[in-house]
matplotlib code that plots the C-alpha trace (Angstrom):
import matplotlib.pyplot as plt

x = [-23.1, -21.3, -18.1, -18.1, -15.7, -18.5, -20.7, -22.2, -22.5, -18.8, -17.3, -19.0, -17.8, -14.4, -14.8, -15.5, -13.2, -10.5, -12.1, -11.4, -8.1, -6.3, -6.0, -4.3, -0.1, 0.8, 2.1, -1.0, -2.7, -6.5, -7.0, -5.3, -7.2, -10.3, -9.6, -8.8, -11.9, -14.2, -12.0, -13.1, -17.1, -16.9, -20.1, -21.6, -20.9, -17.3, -16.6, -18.4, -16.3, -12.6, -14.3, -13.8, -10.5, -8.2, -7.2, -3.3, -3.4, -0.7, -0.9, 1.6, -0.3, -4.1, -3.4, -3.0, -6.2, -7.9, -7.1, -8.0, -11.3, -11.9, -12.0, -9.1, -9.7, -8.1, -5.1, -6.0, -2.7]
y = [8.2, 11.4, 12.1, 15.2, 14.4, 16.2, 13.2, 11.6, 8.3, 8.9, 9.7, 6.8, 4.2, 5.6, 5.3, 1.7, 0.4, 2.2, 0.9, -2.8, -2.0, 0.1, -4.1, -5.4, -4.6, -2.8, -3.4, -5.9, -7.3, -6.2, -10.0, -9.5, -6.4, -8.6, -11.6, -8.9, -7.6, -10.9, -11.9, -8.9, -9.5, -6.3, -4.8, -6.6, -2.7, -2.9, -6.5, -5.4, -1.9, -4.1, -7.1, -4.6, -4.7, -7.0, -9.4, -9.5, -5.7, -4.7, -1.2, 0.0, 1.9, 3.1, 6.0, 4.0, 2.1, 5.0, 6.2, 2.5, 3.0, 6.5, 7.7, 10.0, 13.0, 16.3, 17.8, 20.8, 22.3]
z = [1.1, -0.4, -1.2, 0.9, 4.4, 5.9, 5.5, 8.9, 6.9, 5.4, 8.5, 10.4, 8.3, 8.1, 12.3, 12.1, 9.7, 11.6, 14.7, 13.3, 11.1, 14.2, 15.8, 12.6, 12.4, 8.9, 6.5, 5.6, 2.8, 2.6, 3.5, 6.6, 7.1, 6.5, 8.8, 11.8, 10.8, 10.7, 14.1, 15.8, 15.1, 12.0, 11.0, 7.9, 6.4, 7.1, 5.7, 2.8, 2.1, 2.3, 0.4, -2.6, -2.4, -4.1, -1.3, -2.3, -2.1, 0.3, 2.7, 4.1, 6.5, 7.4, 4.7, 1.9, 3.4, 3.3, -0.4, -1.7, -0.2, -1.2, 2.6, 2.9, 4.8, 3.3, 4.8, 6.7, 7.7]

ax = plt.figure().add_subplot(projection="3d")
ax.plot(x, y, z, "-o")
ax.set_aspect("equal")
plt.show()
């Protein structure tokens, strides 16, 4: 997978981790994140991408999700 927001793979896996964390309320620990995640029968690939983060990590939103995991997309306005 590429660092590129262009990227199929990058973009898919940014669509099912938000497909999983859009059922969790923020803020949330990446735990949290995780159990909603495992609750809601996650993709091994998504358990696997918010394993790596540290567990007491708290977001305050997707955003900050999505910088922890290297998946932000660009402002384009």
């Amino acid at each position: 997978m590429g660092d590129d927001e262009r990227d199929p793979d990058r973009r898919e896996l940014r669509a099912r981790i938000g497909q999983q964390v859009s059922l969790a309320t923020f803020p949330a620990t990446a735990e949290q994140l995780l159990e909603v995640a495992r609750r809601g029968d996650a993709p091994d690939e998504v358990l696997d991408e918010l394993g790596t983060l540290e567990p007491e990590r708290s977001f305050a939103n997707a955003r900050e999700l999505w910088q922890a995991l290297g998946l932000e997309v660009e402002e384009r306005f």
